[in-house]
Structure formats: C-alpha cells, structure tokens
Steps between C-alpha positions, in 0.01 A plus 500: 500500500579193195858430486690308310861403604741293257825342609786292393758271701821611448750249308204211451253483195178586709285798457177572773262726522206553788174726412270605815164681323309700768341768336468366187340240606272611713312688264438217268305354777356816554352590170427137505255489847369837347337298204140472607485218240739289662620610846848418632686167398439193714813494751680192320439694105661806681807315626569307180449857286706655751774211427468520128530852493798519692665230279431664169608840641866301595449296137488875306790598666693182467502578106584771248196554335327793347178402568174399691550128703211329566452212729138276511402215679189299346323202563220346594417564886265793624847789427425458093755743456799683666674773309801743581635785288862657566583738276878602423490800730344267753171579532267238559146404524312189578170283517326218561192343377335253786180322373394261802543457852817437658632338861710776691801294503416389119866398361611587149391187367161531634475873348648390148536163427308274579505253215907564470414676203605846624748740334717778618629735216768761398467722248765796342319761305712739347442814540596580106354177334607522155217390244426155585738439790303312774551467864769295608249258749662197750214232629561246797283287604389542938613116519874385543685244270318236650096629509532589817355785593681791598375756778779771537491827251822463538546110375345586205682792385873371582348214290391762223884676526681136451306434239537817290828639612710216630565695825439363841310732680371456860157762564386532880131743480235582705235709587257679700243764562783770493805299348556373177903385492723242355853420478699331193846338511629387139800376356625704233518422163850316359460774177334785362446788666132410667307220584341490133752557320738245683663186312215211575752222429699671791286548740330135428850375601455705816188427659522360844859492497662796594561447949506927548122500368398244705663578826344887423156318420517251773481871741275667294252179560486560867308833470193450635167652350472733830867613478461611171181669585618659815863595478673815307718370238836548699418302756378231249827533317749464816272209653537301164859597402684644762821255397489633142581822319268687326537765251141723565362732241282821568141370577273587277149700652286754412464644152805249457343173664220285509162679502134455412404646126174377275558548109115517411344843403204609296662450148642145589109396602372714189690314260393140666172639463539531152605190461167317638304676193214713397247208578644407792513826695144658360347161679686587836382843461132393424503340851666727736570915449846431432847234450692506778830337546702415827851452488621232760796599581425875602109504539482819316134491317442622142205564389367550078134676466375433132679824377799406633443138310431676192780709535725215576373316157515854288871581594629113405871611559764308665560142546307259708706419788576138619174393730736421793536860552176463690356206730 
C-alpha cells in the first residue's frame, strides 16, 4: 500500500518527509501498457515519471494548499511532455508523451533537453478560483546557474524550491517497475506559518547557513536509489538518523494516503467537445461513425455518435473547462 510518513527533528529547524507509492503507482503503468495506442513507457520515461511523481506527491504535502499541484517537464527531446497531478486529498495521476526513439539508459537531458532549452514547471490551482484568479505557476530552467546541464530530478527541483521559497531543500527519488519513492529534507522557514507564507527576506538570510540542516542533509544524501527503493521506511529512518531525535506523525495510507484517481468523465470531455465547434466536430463525424476521446492519464475511452454531438451542441450549459483537463 502508498504511504506517506512526515517527520520533524526535535529542537532543530528541519522538517522530512519520505513517500514509497506501490499501488498507486503501479496502476498508472498499468492503464498505461493497456493503451493499445501507445504500449508501456520506455524503461528510462517510466523511471523519470516515477521520480516526478513521487516529488510532486512530497511537494503537495510540503504546502497548505487547497488545491490541485501540478508538476511538467517540457522540452525539446523525444519525452515532449511530462505531467503530474496531486490533488489536496492526494490523489494523483500521471503521463507522458514520448514522440521518438530513445537509448535504454537515455538520461534526462537526452529525454528533454537537448538544446538546454527545457523547462520543468509548478503550478497551484485553486480549487475555488475566484473570477479571474489564475494559477500561481513557478518555471526553472533543466540547466544550473552556469548552462550546465543538469541530470538529477532532484537537482532541478531543490533548484525550483530555492528559487521560489528561499528554503534549502535536499530531494533523494527513484523509481522502478513497482516503486515510485522519494525522500525530502528542508530547512524550515525563519517566519510564517508554511513554506509560502514564510518571511522571504528571512529565509534569504538563511540559505546555506544554518549547520543542523546540513549535517541532516549531508545523511539524507547518502541514500542510495536502491535503499530507497528496497527498504521500509523505519529502517530508512534509523540508517540515516539513528543519532537524532525524531518526532513521527501517523503515516498517512489508504483512503488517507497517496493513491491513484483520474478527474476526467463524460461531462469534462463533453464540454471540450463543445468547445472545438459545430464545424469542427460534423467533419470528424463525416469521416469516422463517431468522436472519440482518450484521456491519458486513465485510458478510459469516450465515445460521441452524431446524436450525442447534437445533443452536446443543443444543451450549451456549463462552462468550457481549461483544455489541460485532458491530454
């Protein structure tokens, strides 16, 4: 089963949390290699998924938000596009789009970016936008201060959380076939009562200077991929920190915890739909029977005869969603 177990070390301002996805992540790759129309991800697409959905599942819980976080990688490599989706209750889905062939030890520069012009983003969508709120969204580049390019998940994201949040953060991820897991260290914030809402000039004053973080992230950096992978979380724990004292809270699983869940249903793909227009939907349905749709993240197939078209264009009600909702 998921799990998700936070922590904090008593007395110092350090807060850790380690996520092992088992279930949940297996049946992404499931419904995945059951999609006739693309088969099961190439083994290095599954490992950096695996990685980035194990990071934004620690990210959404790292944060009090009341909404959806989303985490994409773009570029220009054969992986066009990377997407996670953690919702508050964390639930999460996840997909890839490969166009192109791909060596089996491909790294993520070779996948992404391979003119340096790659992108990794965060966005925060509310779950109760008020009228013209937009999504809080973070972009960092896949190169370091210097061009160089960067080929650790991991680099690029504490990268992303220095940048936005002022917090030194140390990520170690990996996955498998079967294993999707990561653990965070991070400094806490000088103020406020959560990493966004923390004093910037603070924590600014902060970074790289506090010696408990970086004796606690100097421990958490010799976790090796096939630890993480391997080992139950208490074993993890004592092996990294057996010399400090940690203050454990009830791991969340279950109903509670990390789990798979897709958000697309017929209305969601009715209303996109809609929004391609009369012209552009009768000339689909002069070609084929019907308009099907496939959601990416789920592989659930819908499927609009012309009735169900006309019907779609006759009702007219409710908004047209954001096109996101469905790769």
């Amino acid at each position: 089963m998921s799990e998700l177990h936070k922590f904090l070390f008593d007395g110092l301002p350090v807060r850790g949390m380690v996520v092992r996805l088992t279930d949940a992540w297996t049946q992404i790759l499931q419904r995945r290699a059951a999609n006739s129309d693309t088969g099961a991800y190439p083994e290095p697409v599954r490992n950096l998924l695996g990685e980035m959905t194990a990071a934004a599942v620690l990210m959404q819980s790292n944060i009090k938000f009341n909404g959806a976080l989303v985490l994409q990688i773009f570029g220009d490599g054969p992986v066009k596009l990377a997407v996670v989706e953690v919702q508050p209750d964390l639930s999460v889905r996840a997909t890839a789009t490969v166009a192109g062939e791909l060596a089996s030890d491909a790294s993520l520069s070779a996948m992404v970016n391979l003119s340096n012009q790659g992108r990794c983003a965060i966005t925060l969508d509310p779950q109760d936008r008020f009228e013209g709120q937009q999504p809080y969204q973070g972009v960092v580049p896949l190169h370091g201060d210097r061009r160089e390019k960067l080929e650790k998940l991991s680099e690029v994201l504490e990268h992303y959380m220095l940048q936005s949040e002022q917090l030194d953060t140390t990520l170690v991820l990996a996955a498998n076939g079967e294993v999707a897991a990561g653990l965070l260290i991070q400094r806490l914030p000088s103020g406020g009562i959560n990493n966004l809402s923390a004093g910037r000039s603070a924590n600014e004053d902060e970074i790289g200077r506090n010696e408990d973080y970086k004796r606690i992230a100097l421990l958490a950096s010799t976790l090796k991929k096939e630890e993480l992978l391997t080992l139950d979380v208490d074993t993890i724990l004592h092996r990294l920190f057996w010399e400090e004292k940690l203050l454990r809270f009830e791991p969340l699983m279950g109903a509670a915890g990390p789990r798979f869940a897709c958000r697309c249903s017929r209305e969601r793909v009715s209303h996109m739909i809609r929004s391609l227009g009369v012209k552009e939907v009768e000339s689909i349905l002069c070609e084929r029977e019907d308009v099907e749709v496939g959601c990416d993240f789920c592989g659930q197939q819908y499927r609009f005869d012309a009735v169900d078209a006309a019907q779609i264009f006759k009702s007219g009600v409710g908004p047209v969603p954001d096109s996101s909702a469905l790769h």
